[in-house]
C-alpha positions as CSV (number, residue, x, y, z in Angstrom):
1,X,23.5,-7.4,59.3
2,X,26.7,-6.6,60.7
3,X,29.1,-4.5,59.2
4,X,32.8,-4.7,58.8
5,X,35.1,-1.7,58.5
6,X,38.0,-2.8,56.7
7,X,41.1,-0.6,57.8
8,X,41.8,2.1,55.1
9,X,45.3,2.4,53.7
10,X,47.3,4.4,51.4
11,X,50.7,4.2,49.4
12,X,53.7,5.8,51.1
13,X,53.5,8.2,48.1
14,X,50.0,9.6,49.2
15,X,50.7,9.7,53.2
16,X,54.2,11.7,52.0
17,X,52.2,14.4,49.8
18,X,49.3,14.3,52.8
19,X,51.8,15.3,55.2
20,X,53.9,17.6,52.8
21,X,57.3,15.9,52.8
22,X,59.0,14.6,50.3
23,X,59.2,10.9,50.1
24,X,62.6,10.1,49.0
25,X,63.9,11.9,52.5
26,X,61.5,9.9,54.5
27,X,63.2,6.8,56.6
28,X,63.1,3.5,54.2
29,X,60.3,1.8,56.9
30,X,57.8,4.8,55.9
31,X,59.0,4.3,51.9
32,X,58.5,0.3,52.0
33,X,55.5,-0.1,53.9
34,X,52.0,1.2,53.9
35,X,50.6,4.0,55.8
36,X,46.5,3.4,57.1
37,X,44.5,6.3,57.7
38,X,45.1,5.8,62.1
39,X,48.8,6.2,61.4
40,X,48.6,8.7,59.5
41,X,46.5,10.8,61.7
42,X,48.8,10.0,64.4
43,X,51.6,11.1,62.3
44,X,50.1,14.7,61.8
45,X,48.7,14.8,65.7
46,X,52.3,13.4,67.1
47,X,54.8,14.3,64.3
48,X,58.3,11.8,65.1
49,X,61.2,13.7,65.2
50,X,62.2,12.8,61.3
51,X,58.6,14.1,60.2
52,X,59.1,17.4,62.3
53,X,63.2,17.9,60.8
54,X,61.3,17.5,57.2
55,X,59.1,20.0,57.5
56,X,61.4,22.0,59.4
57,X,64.5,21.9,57.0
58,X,63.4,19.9,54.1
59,X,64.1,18.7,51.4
60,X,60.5,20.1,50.3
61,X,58.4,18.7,48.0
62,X,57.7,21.6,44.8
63,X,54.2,22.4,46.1
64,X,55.9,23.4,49.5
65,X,58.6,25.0,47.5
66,X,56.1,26.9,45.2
67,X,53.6,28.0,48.8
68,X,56.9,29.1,50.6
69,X,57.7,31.3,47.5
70,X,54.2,32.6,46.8
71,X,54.0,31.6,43.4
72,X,52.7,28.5,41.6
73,X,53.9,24.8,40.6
74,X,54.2,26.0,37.2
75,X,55.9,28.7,38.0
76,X,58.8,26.9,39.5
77,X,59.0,25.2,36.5
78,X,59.3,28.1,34.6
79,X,61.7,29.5,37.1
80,X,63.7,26.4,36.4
81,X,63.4,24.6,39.5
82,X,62.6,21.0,39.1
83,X,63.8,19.1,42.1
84,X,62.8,19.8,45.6
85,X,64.8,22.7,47.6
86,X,66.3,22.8,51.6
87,X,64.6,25.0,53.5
88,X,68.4,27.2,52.9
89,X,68.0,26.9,49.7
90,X,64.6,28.8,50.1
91,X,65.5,31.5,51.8
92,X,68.4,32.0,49.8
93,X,65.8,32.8,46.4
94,X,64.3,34.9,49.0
95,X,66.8,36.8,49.5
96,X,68.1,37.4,46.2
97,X,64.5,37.5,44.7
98,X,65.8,36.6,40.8
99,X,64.2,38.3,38.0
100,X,62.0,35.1,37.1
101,X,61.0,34.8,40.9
102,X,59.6,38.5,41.2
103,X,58.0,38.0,37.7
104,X,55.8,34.9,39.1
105,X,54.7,36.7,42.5
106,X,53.4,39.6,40.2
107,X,51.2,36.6,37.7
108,X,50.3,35.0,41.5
109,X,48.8,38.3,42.9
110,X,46.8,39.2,39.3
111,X,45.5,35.4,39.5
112,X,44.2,36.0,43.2
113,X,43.1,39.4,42.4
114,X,41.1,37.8,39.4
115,X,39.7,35.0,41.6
116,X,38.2,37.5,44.2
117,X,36.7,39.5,41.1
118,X,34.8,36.7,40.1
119,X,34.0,35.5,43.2
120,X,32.4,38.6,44.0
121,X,31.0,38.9,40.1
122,X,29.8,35.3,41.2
123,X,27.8,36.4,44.7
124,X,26.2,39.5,43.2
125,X,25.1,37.6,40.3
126,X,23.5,35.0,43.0
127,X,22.0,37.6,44.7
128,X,20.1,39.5,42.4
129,X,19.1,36.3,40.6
130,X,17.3,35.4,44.4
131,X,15.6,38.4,44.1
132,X,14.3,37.9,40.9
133,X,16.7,40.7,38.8
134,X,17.6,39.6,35.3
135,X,21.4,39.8,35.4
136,X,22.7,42.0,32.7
């Protein structure tokens, strides 16, 4: 039996949020078409020089908003930031560091706090469960 490997390919949507750019700044070519997996490794290995002015500049997609502020999706939201922010634009909220802005780093830092808690609640539990320890 022979096999066939049928080229894998993804909406321009997908390949936009893979390489974390937002896809209404992306050239129309890349928004019409379809992206297969080889491109879009080539695309992250060799970034073209509108892929690397994206990242670089923006406009950013809100998960690259939230990461370059430290805080969450939701918190932009809450924050009032619904569309997708120059790289300018950033740094200026950096700078000023608004009221709602310093209110979701503080929730971010007590949810990663919390997550190594129970990750470490988590290991010990594993641990004395291989020995043989009832956990109490």
């Amino acid at each position: 039996m022979t096999s066939h490997q049928s080229t894998q390919t993804m909406k321009p949507a997908t390949a936009a949020k893979k390489l974390g750019v937002y896809l209404e700044a992306t050239p129309a070519e890349f928004q019409e078409g379809v992206v297969s997996r080889a491109e879009l490794n080539e695309l992250q290995a060799n970034p073209p020089a509108w892929l690397q002015e994206l990242r670089k500049n923006g406009p950013h997609p809100r998960p690259v908003v939230a990461q370059r502020l430290g805080i969450s999706i939701a918190g932009l939201a809450r924050g009032g930031i619904t569309d997708p922010l120059t790289t300018e634009q950033i740094e200026e909220l950096r700078q000023e560091l608004p009221e709602w802005l310093q209110k979701e780093r503080a929730t971010q830092a007590e949810v990663r706090k919390e997550t190594v808690r129970i990750k470490e609640r988590d290991a010990e539990r594993a641990e004395r469960a291989a020995r043989g320890e009832r956990s109490a």
